[in-house]
C-alpha positions as CSV (number, residue, x, y, z in Angstrom):
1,X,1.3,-17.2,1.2
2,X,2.3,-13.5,1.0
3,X,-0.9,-11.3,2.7
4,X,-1.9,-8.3,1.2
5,X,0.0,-5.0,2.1
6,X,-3.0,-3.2,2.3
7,X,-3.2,-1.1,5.5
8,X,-7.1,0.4,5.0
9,X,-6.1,3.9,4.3
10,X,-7.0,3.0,-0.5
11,X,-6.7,6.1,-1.4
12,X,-4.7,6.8,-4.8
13,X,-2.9,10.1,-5.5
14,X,-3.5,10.9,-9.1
15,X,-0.1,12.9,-9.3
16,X,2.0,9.5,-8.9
17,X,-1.1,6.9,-9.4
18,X,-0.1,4.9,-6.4
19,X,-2.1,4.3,-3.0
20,X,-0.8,6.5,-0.1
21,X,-1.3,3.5,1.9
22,X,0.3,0.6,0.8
23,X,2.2,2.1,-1.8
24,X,0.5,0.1,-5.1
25,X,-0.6,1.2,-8.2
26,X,-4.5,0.6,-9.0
27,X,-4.0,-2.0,-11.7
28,X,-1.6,-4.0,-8.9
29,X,-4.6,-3.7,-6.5
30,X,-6.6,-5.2,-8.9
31,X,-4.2,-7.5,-10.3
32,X,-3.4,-9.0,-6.6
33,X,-6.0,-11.8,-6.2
34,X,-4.7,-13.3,-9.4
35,X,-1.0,-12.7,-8.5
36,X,1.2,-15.9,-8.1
37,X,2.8,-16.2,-4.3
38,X,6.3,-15.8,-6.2
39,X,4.9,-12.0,-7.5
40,X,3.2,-10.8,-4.5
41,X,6.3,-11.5,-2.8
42,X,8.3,-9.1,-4.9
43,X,6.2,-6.5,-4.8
44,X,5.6,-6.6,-1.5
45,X,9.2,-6.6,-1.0
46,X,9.4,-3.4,-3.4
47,X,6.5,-1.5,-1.5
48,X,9.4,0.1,1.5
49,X,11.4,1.8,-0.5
50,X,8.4,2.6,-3.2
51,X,6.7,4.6,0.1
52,X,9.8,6.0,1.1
53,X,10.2,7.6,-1.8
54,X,6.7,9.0,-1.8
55,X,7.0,10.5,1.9
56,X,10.6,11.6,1.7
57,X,11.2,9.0,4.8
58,X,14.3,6.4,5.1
59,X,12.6,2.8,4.1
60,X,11.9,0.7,7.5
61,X,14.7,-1.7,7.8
62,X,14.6,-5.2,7.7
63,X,12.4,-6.9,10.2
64,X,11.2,-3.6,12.2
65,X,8.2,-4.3,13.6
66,X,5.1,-3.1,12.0
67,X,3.2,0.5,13.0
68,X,0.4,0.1,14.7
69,X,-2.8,1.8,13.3
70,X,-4.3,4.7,15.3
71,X,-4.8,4.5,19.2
72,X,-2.7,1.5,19.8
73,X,-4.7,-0.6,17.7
74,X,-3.2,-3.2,15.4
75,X,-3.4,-2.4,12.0
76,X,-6.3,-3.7,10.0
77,X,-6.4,-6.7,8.2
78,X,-4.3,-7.6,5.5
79,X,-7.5,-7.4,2.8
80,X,-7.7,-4.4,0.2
81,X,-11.0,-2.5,-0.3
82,X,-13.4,-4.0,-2.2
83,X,-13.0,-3.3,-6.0
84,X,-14.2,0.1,-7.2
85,X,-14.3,1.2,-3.5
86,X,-10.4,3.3,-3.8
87,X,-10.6,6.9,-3.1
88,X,-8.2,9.3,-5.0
89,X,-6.6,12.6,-3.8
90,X,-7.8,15.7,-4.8
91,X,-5.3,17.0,-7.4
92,X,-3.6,20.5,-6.4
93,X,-5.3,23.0,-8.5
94,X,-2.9,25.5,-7.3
């Protein structure tokens, strides 16, 4: 079973409408506890080079080991927020 690619950090940039986390839209976070194994699978799969694009950064390449979060720590658990709980950026009003 493919986990969820949440990493903790739900916070959705209205400019793009995609978390700055794990790189999903909100109706994907919503959609993922009804999501087949087969679907979750590609989107996870999608979600490196959907980030990379976001942050400018090359995509990790296969099998690099995870990032751990801050201090050491291992990242959190692979659980989104609850629903309703996703922050959003502040839009640049500049």
């Amino acid at each position: 079973m493919t986990g969820s690619p949440c990493v903790g950090r739900c916070v959705l940039d209205p400019r793009i409408g995609l978390c700055t986390g794990c790189g999903r839209s909100g109706a994907e976070i919503g959609a993922w506890p009804g999501m087949s194994d087969p679907a979750r699978a590609m989107l996870v799969a999608a979600l490196p080079g959907r980030l990379a694009r976001m942050t400018g950064a090359a995509p990790p390449r296969a099998g690099a080991m995870p990032v751990p979060g801050p201090a050491g720590r291992p990242a959190p658990p692979s659980d989104c927020a609850a629903p309703g709980s996703v922050a959003t950026v502040p839009e640049d009003r500049t």
